[in-house]
VEXPA-659961 format. One record per residue (C-alpha): x, y, z; residue number from 1. Coordinates in steps of 0.1 Angstrom, whole numbers, plus 5000, padded with zeros to 4 digits. Layout:
N
     x     y     z  seq
     X     Y     Z  NUM
...
END
This chain:
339
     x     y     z  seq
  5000  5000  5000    1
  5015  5034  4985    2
  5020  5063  5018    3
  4989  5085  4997    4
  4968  5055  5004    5
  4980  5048  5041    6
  4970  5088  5042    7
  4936  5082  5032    8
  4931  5055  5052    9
  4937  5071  5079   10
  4919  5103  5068   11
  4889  5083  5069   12
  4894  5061  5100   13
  4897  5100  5122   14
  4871  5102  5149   15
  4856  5132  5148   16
  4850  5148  5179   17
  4818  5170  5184   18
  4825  5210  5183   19
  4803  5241  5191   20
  4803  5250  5159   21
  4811  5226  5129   22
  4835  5243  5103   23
  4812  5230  5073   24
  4784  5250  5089   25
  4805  5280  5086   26
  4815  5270  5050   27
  4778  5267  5043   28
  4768  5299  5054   29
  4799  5318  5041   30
  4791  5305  5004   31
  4753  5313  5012   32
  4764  5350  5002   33
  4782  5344  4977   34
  4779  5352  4939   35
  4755  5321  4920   36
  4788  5310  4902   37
  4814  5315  4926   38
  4793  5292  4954   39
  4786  5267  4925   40
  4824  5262  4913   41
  4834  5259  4951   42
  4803  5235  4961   43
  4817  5213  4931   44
  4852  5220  4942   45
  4845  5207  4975   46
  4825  5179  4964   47
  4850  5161  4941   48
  4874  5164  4971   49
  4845  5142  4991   50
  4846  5121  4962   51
  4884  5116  4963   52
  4885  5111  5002   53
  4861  5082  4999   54
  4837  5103  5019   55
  4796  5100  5017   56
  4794  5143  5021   57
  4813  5173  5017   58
  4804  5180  5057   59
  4824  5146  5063   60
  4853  5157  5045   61
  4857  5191  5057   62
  4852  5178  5091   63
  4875  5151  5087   64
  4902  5176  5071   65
  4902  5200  5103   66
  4905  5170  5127   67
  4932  5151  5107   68
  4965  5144  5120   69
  4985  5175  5104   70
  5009  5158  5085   71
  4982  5130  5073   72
  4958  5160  5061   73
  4989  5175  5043   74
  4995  5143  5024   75
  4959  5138  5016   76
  4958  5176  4999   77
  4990  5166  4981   78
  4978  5136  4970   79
  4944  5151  4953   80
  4962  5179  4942   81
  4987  5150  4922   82
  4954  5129  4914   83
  4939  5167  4897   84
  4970  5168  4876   85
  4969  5127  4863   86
  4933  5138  4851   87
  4950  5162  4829   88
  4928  5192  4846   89
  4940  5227  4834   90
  4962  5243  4860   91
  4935  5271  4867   92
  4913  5243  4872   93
  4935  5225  4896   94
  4947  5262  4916   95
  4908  5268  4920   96
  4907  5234  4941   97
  4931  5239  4961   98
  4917  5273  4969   99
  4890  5262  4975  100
  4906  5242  5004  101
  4925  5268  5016  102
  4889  5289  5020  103
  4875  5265  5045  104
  4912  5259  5064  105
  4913  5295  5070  106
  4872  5300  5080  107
  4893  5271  5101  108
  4917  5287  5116  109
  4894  5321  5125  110
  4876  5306  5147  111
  4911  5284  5164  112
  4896  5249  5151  113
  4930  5238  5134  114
  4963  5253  5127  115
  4969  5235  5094  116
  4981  5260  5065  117
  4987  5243  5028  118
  5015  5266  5028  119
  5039  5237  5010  120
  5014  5232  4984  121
  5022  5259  4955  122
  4998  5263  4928  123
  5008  5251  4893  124
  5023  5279  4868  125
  4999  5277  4838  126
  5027  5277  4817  127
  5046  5243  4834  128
  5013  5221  4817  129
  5001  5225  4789  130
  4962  5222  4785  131
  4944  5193  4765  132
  4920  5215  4741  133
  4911  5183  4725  134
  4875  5178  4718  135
  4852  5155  4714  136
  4855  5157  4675  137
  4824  5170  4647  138
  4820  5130  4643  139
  4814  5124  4682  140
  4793  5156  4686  141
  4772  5149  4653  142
  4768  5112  4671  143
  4750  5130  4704  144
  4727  5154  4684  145
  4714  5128  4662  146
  4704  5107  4698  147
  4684  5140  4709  148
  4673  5147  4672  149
  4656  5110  4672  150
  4640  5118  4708  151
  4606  5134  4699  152
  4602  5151  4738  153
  4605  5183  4754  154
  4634  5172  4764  155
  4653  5159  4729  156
  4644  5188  4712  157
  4654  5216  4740  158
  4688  5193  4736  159
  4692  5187  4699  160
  4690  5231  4699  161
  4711  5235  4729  162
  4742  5211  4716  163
  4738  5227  4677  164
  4739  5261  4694  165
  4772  5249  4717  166
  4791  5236  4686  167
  4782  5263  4666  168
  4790  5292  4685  169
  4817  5280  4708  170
  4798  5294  4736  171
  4812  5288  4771  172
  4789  5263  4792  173
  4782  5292  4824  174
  4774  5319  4791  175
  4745  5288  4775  176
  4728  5284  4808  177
  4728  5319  4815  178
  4713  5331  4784  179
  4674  5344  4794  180
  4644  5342  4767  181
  4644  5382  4768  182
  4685  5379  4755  183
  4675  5363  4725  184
  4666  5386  4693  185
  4661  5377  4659  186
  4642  5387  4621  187
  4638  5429  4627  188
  4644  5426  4666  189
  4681  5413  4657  190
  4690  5444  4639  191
  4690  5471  4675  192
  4716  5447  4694  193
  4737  5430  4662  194
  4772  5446  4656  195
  4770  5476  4629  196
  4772  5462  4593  197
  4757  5427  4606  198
  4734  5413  4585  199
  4730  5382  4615  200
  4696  5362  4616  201
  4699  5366  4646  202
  4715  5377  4680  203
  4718  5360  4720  204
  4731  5382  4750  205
  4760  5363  4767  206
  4768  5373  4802  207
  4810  5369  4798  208
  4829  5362  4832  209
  4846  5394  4840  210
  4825  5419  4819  211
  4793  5437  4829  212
  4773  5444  4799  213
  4759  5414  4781  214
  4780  5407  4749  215
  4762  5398  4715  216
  4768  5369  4692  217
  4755  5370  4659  218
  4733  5335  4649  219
  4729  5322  4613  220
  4699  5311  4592  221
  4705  5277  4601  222
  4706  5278  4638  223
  4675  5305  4643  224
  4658  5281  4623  225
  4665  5251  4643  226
  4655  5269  4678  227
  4620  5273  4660  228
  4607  5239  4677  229
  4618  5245  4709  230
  4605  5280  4714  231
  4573  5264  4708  232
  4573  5239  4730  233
  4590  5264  4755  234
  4562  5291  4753  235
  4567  5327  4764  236
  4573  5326  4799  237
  4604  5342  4812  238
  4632  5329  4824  239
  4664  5309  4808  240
  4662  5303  4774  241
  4674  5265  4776  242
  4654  5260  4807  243
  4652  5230  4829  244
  4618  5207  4820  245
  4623  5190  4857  246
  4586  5191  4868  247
  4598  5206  4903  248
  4619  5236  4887  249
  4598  5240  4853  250
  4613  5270  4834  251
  4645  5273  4860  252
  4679  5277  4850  253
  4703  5246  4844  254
  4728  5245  4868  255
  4765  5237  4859  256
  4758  5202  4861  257
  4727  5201  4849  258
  4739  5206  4816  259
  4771  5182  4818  260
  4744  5158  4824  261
  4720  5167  4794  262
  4755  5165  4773  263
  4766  5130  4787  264
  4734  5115  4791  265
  4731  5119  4749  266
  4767  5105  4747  267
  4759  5071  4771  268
  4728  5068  4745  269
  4754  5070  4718  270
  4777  5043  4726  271
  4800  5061  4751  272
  4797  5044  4786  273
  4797  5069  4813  274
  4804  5097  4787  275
  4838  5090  4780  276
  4855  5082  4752  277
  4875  5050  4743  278
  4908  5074  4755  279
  4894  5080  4789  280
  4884  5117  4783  281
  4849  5127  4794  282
  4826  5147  4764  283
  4816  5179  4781  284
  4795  5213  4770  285
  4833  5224  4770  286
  4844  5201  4746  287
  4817  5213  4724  288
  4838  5249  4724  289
  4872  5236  4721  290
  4863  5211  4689  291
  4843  5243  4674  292
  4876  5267  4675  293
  4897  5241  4663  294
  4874  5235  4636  295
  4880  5270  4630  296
  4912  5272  4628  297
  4920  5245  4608  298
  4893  5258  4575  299
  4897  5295  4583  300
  4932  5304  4605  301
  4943  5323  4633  302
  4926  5353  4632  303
  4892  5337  4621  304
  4898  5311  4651  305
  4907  5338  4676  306
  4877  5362  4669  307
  4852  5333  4667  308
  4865  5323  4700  309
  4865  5357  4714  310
  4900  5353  4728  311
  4920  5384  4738  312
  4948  5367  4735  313
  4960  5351  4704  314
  4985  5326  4719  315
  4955  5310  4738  316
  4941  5307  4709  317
  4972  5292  4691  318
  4964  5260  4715  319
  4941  5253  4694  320
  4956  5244  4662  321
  4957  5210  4662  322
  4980  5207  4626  323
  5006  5226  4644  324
  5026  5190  4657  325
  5021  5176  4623  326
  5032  5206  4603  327
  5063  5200  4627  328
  5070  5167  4619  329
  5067  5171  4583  330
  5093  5205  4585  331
  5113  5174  4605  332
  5108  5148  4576  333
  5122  5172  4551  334
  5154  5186  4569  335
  5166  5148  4574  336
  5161  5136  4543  337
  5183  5162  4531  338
  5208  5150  4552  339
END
């Protein structure tokens, strides 16, 4: 048995002991106030820890982190932090984690219920990995909309828009569930909110990450066409524009996971077991993005890629382009056999 797993076995074998105040209370009510995405990413954040731990609930492993041996709870945060990276996670991805962690040692240490610090645990340098923009592929995602497309519900068709929309757009997953029925324009209403000398079908309102006003993306023919069905079924009522049909939240917004799960539920029906691939890698919303710019790229270049992308930088948008490795080899191929 490897020390990590001696470390976890411990981890879970800890006896908690009661406390006036639990620390995942505290971490419940601090996130309480919190903006809707920032308390979603940590909830999730916090949760794949549980899952790690071998922990039924987030309470259990927060508890169980605070009350750990030091030096056992150190190795434990190394170890996920190590198990993050083998998952080939994006550094941002894996530095939110751990912050997350961090968050609830020091709500922790505020109120003198531990004295562990993850001071030894440095965040990874985005530059030290390099990100895998790989998506699913058109093939894959072509395979998921033609499972919703043959699903005559509420349900296939709110799906068969929402993944053509993804793929087509590159939208972000957080900007698709965000979008509200009053953010979508198109015919004459288009023309007040499309960019000047536009001729767009139509237009959606995204609500980007760090940027107050609503940005607009310009829709084709094609895909205000294809939304047709589904406003229908939808009906007028406010709310998100892809909304959720569950009977107990009719018209609400998807949550993050909601629409991982619309997007993996298609791919089990398509032949991919647990929404993975036969490589191992798990077909996301965000896939949907990265396959789109690459796409992109590939028929239309860099500055096509970058703007359809809506990168400010174009070396994160370089990532993308997939031929790069292969124009490589071929520049390789013809210096040797020169030789």
């Amino acid at each position: 048995m490897s020390d990590a797993n001696t470390s976890l076995v411990a981890f879970r074998k800890t006896k908690l002991r009661p406390a006036p105040v639990r620390v995942s209370q505290m971490v419940a009510r601090h996130l309480s106030v919190q903006a809707e995405r920032t308390r979603e990413a940590y909830q999730r954040d916090l949760a794949h820890f549980a899952r790690f731990c071998g922990c039924k609930t987030t309470d259990d492993a927060i508890d169980r982190l605070i009350q750990t041996d030091t030096a056992i709870a150190q190795d434990v945060v190394l170890s996920f932090q190590a198990h993050l990276i083998h998952e080939g996670l994006a550094p941002a991805t894996v530095n939110r984690r751990m912050s997350a962690l961090r968050s609830v040692l020091k709500l922790a240490r505020a109120v003198g219920a531990t004295q562990l610090r993850l001071d030894l645990i440095k965040n990874l340098d985005a530059e030290e990995l390099t990100r895998d923009v790989r998506g699913p592929g058109m093939a894959v995602i072509r395979q998921l909309i033609e499972v919703a497309d043959a699903d005559p519900s509420p349900v296939g068709i709110r799906d068969a828009v929402l993944m053509r929309w993804l793929v087509a757009t590159a939208i972000r997953r957080n900007e698709m569930r965000l979008i509200l029925l009053a953010d979508y324009r198109f015919g004459e209403s288009a023309a007040s909110v499309a960019p000047p000398g536009s001729s767009a079908a139509g237009v959606v309102l995204v609500k980007q990450k760090t940027k107050r006003k609503k940005h607009p993306i310009t829709l084709s023919q094609p895909l205000v066409d294809c939304a047709v069905p589904w406003l229908e079924r939808r009906g007028p009522a406010p709310g998100a524009l892809f909304c959720s049909l569950d009977r107990r939240s009719v018209g609400a917004t998807l949550n993050a996971s909601g629409l991982n799960q619309i997007v993996q539920r298609r791919a089990e029906q398509a032949g991919y077991p647990k929404g993975r691939m036969k490589d191992g890698r798990t077909i996301t919303p965000h896939g949907f993005r990265h396959t789109a710019i690459t796409e992109v790229y590939r028929l239309h270049g860099a500055a096509a890629a970058q703007a359809f992308a809506r990168h400010a930088d174009p070396r994160v948008t370089a990532r993308y382009n997939d031929e790069s490795v292969l124009m490589a080899m071929e520049a390789q191929a013809s210096v040797f056999s020169i030789l």
